[in-house]
C-alpha positions in Angstrom: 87.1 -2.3 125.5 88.8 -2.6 128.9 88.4 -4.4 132.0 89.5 -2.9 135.1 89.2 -3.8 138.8 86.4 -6.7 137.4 84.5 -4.3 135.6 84.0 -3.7 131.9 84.1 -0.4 129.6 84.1 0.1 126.8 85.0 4.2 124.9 83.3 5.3 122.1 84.2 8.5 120.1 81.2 10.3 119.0 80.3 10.5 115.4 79.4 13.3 113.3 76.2 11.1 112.1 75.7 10.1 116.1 74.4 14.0 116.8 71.1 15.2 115.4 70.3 18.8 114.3 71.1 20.5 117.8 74.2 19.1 117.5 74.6 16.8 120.2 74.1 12.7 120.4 70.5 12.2 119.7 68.9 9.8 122.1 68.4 6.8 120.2 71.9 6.5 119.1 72.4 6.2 123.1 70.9 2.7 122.5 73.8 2.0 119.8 76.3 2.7 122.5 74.6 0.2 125.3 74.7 -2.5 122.9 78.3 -2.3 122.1 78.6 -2.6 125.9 76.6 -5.5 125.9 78.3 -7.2 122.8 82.0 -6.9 124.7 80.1 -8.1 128.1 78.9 -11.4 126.7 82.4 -11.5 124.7 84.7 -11.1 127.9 82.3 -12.8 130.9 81.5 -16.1 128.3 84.0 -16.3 125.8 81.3 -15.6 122.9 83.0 -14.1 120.1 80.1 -14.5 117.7 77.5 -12.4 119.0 74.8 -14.0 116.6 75.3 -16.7 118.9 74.0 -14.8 122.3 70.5 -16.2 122.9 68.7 -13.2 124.2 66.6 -10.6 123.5 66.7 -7.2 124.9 62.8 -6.3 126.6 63.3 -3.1 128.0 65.6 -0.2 127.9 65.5 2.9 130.0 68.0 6.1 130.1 68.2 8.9 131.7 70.1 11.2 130.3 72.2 13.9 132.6 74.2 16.3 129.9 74.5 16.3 126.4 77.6 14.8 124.0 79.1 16.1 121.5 81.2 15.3 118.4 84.7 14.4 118.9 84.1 13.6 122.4 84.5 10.5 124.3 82.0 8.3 126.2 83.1 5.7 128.4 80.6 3.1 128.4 80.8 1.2 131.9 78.3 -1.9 132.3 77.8 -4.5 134.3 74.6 -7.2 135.4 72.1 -6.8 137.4 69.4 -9.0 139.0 69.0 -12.4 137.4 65.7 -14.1 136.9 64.3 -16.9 135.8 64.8 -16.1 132.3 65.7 -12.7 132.4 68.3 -10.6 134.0 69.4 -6.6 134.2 72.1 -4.7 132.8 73.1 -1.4 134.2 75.4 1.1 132.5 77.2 4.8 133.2 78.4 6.7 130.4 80.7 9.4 131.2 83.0 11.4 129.7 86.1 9.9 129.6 88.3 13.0 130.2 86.3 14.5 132.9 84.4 11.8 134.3 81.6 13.7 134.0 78.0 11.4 133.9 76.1 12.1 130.7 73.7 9.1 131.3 72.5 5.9 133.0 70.5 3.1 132.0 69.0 -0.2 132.5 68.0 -2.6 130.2 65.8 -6.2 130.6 67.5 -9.3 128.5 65.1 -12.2 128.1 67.3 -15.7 127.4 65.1 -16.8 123.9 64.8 -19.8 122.2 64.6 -18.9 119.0 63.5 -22.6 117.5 60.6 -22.0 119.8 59.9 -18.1 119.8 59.8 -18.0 123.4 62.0 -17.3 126.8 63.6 -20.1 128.2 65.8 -20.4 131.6 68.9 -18.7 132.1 71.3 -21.7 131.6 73.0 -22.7 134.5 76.4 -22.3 132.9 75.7 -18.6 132.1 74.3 -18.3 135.7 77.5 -19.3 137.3 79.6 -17.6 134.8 78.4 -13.6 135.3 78.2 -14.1 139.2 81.4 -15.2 139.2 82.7 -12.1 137.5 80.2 -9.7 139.1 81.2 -11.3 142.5 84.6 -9.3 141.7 82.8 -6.2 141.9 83.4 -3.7 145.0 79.6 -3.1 146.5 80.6 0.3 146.8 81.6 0.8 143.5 80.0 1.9 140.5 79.8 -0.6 137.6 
């Protein structure tokens, strides 16, 4: 994982056991990749290095994907927030090839904050608030996550 100019990547080779019979990257394994992304997020814009102690759920994904990937090759995984709610807030992600730059998809996933004690949403703390629009203040408005 990298950060560069305030925004975060990650690279992921693709497996042999990522591709399905046509020999690409199936789609579901798509969702794999996002949540890597969203793992090193939390990591580098809060500090959490255990993950079973990010208090969300994810609600809703959506991709679209633009060209297929293959074995061997490598994705860059680029993500960063998106609108933040009450209790929920976007991610939105590019994955490109990393040697040509080329887009093979984009994405957009709902997180719901959750208290799990209670088995419902509850508000975006403050601290996390002020914490990823700090770093996504960084951001160039032209630029792409």
């Amino acid at each position: 994982m990298t950060r560069l100019d305030g925004r975060i990547w990650i690279d992921v080779e693709v497996r042999f056991r990522d591709c399905d019979p046509m020999g690409h990257v199936n789609n579901a394994v798509y969702l794999t990749y996002l949540e890597e992304a969203r793992k090193r997020y939390w990591r580098e814009v809060l500090g959490i290095a255990d993950y079973r102690q990010v208090d969300f759920i994810l609600a809703r994904a959506e991709i679209d994907f633009r060209a297929p990937a293959f074995p061997g090759q490598v994705l860059r995984v680029w993500i960063r927030a998106g609108e933040l709610r009450r209790s929920s807030f976007d991610f939105h992600y590019e994955i490109r090839d990393a040697a040509t730059d080329a887009l093979v998809a984009e994405a957009r996933t709902v997180q719901v904050m959750y208290d799990y004690a209670r088995q419902r949403p509850k508000p975006i703390p403050d601290a996390v608030r002020d914490r990823i629009r700090a770093f996504e203040a960084g951001l160039s408005p032209a630029g792409r996550p």
